[in-house]
PDB file with one MODEL, atoms N, CA, C and O in Angstrom:
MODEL        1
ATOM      1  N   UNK A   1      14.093 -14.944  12.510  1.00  0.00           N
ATOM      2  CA  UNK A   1      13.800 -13.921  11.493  1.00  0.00           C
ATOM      3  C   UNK A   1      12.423 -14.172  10.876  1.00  0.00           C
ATOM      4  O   UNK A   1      11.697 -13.226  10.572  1.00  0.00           O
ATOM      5  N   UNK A   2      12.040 -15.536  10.679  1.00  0.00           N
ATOM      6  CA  UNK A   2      11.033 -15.640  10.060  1.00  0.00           C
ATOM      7  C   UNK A   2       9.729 -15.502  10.886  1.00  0.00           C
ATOM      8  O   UNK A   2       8.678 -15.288  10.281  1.00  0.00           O
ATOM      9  N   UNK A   3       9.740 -15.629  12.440  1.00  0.00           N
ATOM     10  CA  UNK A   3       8.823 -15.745  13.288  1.00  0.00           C
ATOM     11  C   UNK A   3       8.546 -14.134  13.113  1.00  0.00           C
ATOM     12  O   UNK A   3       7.446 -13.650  12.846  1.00  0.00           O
ATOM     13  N   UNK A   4       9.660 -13.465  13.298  1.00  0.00           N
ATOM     14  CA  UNK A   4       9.701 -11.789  13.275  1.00  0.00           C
ATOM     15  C   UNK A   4       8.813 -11.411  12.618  1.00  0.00           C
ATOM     16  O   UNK A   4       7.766 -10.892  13.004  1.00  0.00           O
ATOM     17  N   UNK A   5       9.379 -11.786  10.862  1.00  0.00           N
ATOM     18  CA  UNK A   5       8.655 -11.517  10.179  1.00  0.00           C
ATOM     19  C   UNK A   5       6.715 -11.326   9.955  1.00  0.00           C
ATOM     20  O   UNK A   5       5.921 -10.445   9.622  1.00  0.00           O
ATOM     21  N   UNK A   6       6.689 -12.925  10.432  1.00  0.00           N
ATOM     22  CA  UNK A   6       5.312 -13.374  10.442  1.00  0.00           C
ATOM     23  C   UNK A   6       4.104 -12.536  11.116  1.00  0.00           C
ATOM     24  O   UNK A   6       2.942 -12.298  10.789  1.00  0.00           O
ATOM     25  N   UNK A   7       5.119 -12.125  12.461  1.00  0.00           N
ATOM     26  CA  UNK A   7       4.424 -11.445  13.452  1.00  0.00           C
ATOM     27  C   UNK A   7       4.201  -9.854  12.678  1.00  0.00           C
ATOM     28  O   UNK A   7       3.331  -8.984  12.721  1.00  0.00           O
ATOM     29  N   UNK A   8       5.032  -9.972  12.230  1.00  0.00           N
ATOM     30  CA  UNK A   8       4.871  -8.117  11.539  1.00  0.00           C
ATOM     31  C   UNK A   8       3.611  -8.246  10.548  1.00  0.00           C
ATOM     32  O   UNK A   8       2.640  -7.494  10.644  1.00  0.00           O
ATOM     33  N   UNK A   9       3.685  -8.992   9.844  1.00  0.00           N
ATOM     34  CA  UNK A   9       2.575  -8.773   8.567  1.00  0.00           C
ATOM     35  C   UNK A   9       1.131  -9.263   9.419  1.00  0.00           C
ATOM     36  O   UNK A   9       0.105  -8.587   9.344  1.00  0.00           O
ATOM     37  N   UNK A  10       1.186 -10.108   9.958  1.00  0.00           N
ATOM     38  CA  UNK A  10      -0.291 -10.888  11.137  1.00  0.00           C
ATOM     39  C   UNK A  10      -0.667  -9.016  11.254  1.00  0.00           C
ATOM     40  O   UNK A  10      -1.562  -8.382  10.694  1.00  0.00           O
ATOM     41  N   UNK A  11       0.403  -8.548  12.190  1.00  0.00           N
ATOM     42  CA  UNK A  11      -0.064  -7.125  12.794  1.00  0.00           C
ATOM     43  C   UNK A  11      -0.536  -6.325  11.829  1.00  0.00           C
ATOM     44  O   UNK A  11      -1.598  -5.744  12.052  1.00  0.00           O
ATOM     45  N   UNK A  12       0.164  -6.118  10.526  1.00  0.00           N
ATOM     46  CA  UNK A  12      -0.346  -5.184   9.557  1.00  0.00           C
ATOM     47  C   UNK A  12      -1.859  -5.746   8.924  1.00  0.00           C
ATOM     48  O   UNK A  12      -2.765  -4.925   8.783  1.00  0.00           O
ATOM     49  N   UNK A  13      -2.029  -6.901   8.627  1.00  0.00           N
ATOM     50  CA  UNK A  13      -3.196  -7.208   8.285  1.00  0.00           C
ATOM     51  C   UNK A  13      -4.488  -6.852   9.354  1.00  0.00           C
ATOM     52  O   UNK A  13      -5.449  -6.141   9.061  1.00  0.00           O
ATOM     53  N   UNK A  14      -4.308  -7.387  10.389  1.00  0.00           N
ATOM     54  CA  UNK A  14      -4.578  -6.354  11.812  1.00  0.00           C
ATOM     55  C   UNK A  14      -5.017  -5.142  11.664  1.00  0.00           C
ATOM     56  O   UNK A  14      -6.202  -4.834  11.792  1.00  0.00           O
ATOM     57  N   UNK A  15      -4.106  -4.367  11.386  1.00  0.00           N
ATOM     58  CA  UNK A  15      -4.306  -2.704  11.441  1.00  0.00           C
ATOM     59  C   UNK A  15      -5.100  -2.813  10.608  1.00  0.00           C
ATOM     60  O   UNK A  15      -6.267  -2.695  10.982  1.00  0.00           O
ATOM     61  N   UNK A  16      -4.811  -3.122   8.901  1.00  0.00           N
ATOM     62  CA  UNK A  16      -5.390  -2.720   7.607  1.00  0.00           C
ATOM     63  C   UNK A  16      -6.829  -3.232   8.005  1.00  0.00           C
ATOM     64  O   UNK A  16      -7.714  -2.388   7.861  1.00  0.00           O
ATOM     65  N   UNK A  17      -7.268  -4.632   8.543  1.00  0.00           N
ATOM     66  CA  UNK A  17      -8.521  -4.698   8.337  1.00  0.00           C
ATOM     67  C   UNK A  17      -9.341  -3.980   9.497  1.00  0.00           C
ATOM     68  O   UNK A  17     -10.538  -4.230   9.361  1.00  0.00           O
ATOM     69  N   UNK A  18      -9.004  -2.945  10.896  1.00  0.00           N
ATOM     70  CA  UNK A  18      -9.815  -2.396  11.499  1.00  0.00           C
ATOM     71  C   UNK A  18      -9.602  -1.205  10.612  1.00  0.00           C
ATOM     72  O   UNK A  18     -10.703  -1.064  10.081  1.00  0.00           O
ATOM     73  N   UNK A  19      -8.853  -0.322  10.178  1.00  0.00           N
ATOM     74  CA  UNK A  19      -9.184   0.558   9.506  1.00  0.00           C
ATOM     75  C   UNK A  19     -10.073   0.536   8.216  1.00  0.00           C
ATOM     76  O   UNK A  19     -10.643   1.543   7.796  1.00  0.00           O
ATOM     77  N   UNK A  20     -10.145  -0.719   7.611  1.00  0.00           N
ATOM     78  CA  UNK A  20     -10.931  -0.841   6.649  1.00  0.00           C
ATOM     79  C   UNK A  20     -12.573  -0.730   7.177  1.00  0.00           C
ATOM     80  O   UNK A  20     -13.475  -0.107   6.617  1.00  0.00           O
ATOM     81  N   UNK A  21     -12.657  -1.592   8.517  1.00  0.00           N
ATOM     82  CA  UNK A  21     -13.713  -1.272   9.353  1.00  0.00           C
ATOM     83  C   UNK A  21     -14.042  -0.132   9.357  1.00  0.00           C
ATOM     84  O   UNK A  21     -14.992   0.175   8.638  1.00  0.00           O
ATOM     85  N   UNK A  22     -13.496   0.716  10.020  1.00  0.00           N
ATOM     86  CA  UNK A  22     -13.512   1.658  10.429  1.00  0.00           C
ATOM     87  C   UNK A  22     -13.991   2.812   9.029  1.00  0.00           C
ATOM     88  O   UNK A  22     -14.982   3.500   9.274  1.00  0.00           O
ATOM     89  N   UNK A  23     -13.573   2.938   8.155  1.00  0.00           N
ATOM     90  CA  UNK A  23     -13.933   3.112   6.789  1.00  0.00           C
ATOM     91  C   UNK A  23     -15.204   2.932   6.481  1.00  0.00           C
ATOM     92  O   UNK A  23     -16.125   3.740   6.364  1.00  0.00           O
ATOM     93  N   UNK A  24     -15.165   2.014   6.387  1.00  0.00           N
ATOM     94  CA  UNK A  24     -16.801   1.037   5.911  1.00  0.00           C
ATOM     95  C   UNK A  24     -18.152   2.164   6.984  1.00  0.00           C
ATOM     96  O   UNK A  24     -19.090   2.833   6.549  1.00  0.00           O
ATOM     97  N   UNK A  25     -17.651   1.935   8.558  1.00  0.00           N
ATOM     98  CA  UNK A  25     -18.809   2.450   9.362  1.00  0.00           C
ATOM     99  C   UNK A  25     -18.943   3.809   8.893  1.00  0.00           C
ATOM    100  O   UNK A  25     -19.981   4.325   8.478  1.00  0.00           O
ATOM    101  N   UNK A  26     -17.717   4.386   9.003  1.00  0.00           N
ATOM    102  CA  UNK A  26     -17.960   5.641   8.704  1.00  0.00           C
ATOM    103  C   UNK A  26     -18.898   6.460   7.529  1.00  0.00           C
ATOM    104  O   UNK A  26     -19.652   7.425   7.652  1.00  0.00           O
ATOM    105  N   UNK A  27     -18.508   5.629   6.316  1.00  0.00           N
ATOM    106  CA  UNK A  27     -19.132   5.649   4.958  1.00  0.00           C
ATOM    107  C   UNK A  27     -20.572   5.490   4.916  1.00  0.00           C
ATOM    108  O   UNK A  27     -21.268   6.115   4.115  1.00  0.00           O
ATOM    109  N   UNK A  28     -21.094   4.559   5.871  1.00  0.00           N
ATOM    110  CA  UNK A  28     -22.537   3.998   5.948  1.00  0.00           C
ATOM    111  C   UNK A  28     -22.971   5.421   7.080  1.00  0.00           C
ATOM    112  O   UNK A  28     -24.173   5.680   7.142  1.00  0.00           O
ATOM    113  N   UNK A  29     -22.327   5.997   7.642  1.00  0.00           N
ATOM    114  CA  UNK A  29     -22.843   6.781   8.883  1.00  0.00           C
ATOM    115  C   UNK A  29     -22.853   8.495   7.783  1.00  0.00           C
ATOM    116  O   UNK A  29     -23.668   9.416   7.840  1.00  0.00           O
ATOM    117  N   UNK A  30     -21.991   8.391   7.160  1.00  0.00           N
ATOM    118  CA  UNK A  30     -22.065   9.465   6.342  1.00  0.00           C
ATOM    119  C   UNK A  30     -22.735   9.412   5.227  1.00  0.00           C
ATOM    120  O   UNK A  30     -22.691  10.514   4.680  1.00  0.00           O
ATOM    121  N   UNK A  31     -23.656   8.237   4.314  1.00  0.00           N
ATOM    122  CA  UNK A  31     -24.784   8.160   3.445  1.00  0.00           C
ATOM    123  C   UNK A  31     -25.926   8.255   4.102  1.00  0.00           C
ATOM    124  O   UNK A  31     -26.842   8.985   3.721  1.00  0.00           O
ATOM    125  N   UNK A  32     -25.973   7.551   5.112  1.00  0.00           N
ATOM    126  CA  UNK A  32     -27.257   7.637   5.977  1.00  0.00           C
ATOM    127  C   UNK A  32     -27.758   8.953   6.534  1.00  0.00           C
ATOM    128  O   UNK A  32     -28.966   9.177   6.616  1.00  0.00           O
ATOM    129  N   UNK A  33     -26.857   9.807   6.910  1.00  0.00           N
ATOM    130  CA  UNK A  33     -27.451  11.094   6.976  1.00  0.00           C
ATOM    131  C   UNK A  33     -27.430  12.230   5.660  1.00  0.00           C
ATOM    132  O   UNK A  33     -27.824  13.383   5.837  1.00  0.00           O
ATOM    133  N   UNK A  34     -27.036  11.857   4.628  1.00  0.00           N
ATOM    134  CA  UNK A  34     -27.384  12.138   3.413  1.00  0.00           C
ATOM    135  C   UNK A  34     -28.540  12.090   3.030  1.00  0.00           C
ATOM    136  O   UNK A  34     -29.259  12.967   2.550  1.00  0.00           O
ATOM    137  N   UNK A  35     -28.821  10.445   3.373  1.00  0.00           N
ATOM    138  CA  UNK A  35     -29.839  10.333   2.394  1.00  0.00           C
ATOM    139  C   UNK A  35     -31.324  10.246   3.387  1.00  0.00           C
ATOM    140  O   UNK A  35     -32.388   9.867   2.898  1.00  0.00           O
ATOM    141  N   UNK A  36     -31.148  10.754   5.160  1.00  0.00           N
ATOM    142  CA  UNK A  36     -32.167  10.728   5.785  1.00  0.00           C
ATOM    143  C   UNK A  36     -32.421  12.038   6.717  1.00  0.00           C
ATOM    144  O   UNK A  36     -33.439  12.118   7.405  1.00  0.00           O
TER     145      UNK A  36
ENDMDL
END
């Protein structure tokens, strides 16, 4: 149960930090043609 567990949140931290990526590029790709 606890290995289960472990593996689930590893994965969610996973997801959360490429979408946070993914966020971030986007944000910089959408000021940059704002502001150029």
């Amino acid at each position: 149960m606890d290995q289960a567990e472990g593996r689930a949140q590893r994965l969610t931290y996973g997801i959360g930090a490429v979408v946070g990526v993914v966020l971030v590029l986007l944000t910089c790709l959408l000021c940059s043609r704002l502001l150029f």
